[in-house]
C-alpha positions in Angstrom: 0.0 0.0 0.0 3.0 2.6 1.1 4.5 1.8 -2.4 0.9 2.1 -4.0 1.0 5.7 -2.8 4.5 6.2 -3.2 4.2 5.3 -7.2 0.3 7.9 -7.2 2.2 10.8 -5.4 5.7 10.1 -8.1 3.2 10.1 -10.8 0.6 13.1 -10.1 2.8 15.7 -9.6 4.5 15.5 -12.7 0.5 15.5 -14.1 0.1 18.5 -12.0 3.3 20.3 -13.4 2.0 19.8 -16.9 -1.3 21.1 -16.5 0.3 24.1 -14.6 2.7 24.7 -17.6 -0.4 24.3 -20.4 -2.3 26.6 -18.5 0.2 29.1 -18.8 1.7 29.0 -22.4 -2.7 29.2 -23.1 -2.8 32.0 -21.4 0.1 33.5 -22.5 -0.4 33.1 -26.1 -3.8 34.8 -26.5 -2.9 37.8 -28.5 -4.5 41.0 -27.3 -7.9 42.3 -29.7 -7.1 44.0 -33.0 -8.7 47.5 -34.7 -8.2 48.4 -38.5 -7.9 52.3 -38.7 -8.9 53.1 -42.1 -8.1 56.5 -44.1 -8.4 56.4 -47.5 -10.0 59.4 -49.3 -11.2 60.1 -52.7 -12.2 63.1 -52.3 -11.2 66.1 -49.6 -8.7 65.1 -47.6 -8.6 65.9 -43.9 -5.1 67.3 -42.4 -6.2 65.3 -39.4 -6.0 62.2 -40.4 -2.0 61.4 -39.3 -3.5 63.1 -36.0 -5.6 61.1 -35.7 -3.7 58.0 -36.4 -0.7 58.6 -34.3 -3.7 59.7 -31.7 -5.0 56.1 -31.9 -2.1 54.1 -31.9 -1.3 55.3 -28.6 -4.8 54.9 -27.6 -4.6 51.5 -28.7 -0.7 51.0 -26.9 -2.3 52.2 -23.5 -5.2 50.0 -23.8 -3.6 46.6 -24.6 -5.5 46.9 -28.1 -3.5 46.2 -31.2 -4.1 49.3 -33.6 -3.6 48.6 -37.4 -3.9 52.0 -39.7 -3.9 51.2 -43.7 -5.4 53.1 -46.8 -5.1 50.2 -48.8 -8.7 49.1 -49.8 -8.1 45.9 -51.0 -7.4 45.2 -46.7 -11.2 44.2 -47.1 -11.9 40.8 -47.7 -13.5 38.1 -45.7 -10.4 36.8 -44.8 -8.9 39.6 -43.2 -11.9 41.1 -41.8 -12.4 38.6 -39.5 -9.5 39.3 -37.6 -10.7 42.6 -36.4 -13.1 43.8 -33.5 -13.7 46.8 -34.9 -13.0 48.4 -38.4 -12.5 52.4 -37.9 -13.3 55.1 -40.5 -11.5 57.9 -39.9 -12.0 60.8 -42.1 -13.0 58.6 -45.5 -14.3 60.5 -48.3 -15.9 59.7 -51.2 -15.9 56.0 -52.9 -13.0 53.9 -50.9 -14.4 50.2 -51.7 -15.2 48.6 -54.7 -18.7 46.5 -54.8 -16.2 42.9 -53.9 -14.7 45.0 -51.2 -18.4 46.5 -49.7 -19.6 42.8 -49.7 -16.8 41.9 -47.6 -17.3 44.2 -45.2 -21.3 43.9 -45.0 -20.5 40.0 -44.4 -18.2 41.3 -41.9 -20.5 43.3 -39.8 -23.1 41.0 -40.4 -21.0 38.3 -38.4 -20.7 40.7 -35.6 -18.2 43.1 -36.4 -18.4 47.1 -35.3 -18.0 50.0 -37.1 -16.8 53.3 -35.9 -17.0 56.6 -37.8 -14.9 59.8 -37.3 -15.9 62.9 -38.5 -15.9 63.0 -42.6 -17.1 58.7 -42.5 -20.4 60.2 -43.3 -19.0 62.1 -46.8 -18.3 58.6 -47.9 -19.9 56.1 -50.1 -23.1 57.6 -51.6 -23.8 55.2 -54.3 -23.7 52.6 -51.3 -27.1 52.8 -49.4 -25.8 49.9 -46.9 -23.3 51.9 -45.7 -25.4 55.1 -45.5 -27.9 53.0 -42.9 -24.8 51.4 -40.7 -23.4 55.0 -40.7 -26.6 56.5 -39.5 -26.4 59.7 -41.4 -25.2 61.1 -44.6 -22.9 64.5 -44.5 -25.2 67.6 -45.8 -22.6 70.5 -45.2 -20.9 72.6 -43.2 -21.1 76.2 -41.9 -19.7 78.9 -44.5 -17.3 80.5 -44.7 -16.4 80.1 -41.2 -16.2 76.3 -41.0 -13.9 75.7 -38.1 -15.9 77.5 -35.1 -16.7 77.4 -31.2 -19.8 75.8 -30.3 -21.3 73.7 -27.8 -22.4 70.4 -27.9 -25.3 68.9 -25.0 -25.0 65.6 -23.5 -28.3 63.8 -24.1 -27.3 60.6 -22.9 -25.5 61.0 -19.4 -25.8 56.6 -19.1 -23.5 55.9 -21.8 -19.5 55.7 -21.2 -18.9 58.2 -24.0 -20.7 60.5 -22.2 -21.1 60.1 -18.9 -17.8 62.1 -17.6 -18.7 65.3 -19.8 -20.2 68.1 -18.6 -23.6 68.5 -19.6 -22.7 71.2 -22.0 -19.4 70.4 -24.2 -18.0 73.6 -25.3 -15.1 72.9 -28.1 -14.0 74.2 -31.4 -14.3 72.1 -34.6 -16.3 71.7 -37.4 -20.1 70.9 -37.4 -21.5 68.8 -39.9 -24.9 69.0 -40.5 -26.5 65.8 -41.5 -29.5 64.3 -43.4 -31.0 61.2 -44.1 -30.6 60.6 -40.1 -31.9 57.4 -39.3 -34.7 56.9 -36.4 -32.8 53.5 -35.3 -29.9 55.5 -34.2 -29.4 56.3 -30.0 -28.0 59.4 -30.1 -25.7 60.4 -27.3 -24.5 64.1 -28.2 -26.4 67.4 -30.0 -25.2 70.6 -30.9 -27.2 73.5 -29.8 -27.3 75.6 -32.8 -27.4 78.8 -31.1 -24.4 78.8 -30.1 -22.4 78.7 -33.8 -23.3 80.2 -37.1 -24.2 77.9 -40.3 -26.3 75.0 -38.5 -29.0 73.6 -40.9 -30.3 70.8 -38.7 -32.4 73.0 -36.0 -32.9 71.0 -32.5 -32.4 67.8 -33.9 -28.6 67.9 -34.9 -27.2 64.9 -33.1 -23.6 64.7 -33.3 -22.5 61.6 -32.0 -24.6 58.1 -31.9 -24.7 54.8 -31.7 -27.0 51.6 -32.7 -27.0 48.1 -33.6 -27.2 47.4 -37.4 -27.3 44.1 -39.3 -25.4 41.9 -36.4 -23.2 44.2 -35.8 -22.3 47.5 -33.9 -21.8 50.6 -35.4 -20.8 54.2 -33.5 -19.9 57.7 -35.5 -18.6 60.8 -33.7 -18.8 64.3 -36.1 -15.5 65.3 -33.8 -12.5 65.2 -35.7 -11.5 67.5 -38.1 -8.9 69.8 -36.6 -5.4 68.3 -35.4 -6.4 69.8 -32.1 -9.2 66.9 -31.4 -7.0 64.1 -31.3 -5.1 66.1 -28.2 -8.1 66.9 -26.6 -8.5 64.2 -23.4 -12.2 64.7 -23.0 -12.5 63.9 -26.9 -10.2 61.4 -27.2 -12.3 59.8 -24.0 -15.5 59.8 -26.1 -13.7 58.3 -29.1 -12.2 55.2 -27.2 -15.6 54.3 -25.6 -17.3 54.1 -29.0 -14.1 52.1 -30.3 -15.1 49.8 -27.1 -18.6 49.4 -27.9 -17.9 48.8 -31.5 -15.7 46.0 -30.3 -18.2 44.6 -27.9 -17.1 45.6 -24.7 
């Protein structure tokens, strides 16, 4: 019997040590959640965009969140997609996909993939009404000539972690899209009050950031963005990574 036990104890520790050590190289070799930044423009072309790039990657650094920025359109297939959490358009303009390229990324979001928008994502894809309904509203102008101004934005959601550290009236400088073709399925967490700017066309409803589910996935667009100054701005750079975390389904 004393030899019995002798042999169990010689034989369950090194059982033991190998479970300990699989554990371990499991744990250690789950590679942290991935983002695609994407900045391709065919038409105007925000200054911002290395801003915000540079403003992201550090995000991304300080969050444990891998942060991949590209321009390179043909990024979008199934393949690649799938690899992401979120896909981030920052400052897109005009036609960036081709129709193979948009039916990647609808299959994409459609498997539970999150978008985010930044600023000029709603100037982009037109002759795409998908896209139009993930972004949640198309780009309809912006003040002239003046289009860089202060105003200030109102919290309408104080629940949400994008919002819920502002102060109930955001006062910042930037450039305020007006929108149509806003869609009634969107939550919206931020307006602009258009007294307090010159060149508003959307009256009291001119939401200016939102969220919502769409077609299995997540999608969340803030109009911040346009000026070099926003990605350096802590309370906007706050707003942007809660919408990147909701997009990725945290």
């Amino acid at each position: 019997m004393k030899n019995y036990l002798k042999m169990s104890k010689n034989w369950l520790l090194p059982v033991l040590l190998v479970g300990v050590i699989v554990s371990f190289s499991s744990f250690s070799s789950q590679t942290p959640p991935k983002v695609l930044v994407f900045s391709k423009t065919a038409g105007f072309r925000h200054t911002s965009i290395e801003a915000g790039q540079a403003a992201l990657l550090k995000l991304g650094k300080e969050n444990g969140v891998i942060v991949e920025t590209t321009e390179d359109a043909s990024k979008f297939t199934d393949a690649n997609l799938k690899q992401y959490k979120a896909v981030i358009f920052l400052s897109t303009t005009g036609n960036v996909l081709d129709e193979e390229q948009q039916k990647s990324f609808e299959n994409y979001i459609k498997s539970g993939g999150g978008y985010v928008g930044v600023h000029a994502a709603t100037d982009t894809e037109y002759q795409w009404p998908w896209y139009g309904q993930l972004a949640g509203a198309r780009f309809a102008g912006h003040p002239n000539p003046d289009n860089v101004q202060k105003g200030t934005f109102v919290v309408v959601d104080k629940n949400n972690p994008a919002t819920s550290f502002l102060p109930e009236r955001w006062e910042r400088v930037d450039e305020f899209y007006s929108f149509r073709g806003i869609s009634d399925a969107i939550h919206v967490l931020l307006k602009i009050d258009e007294t307090t700017y010159r060149g508003g066309t959307n009256g009291d409803n001119h939401p200016m950031a939102w969220f919502h589910e769409f077609d299995g996935g997540r999608a969340f667009y803030t109009a911040g963005g346009h000026t070099d100054e926003s990605f350096s701005e802590p309370l906007f750079l706050r707003h942007l990574w809660a919408g990147i975390q909701y997009a990725m389904g945290k």
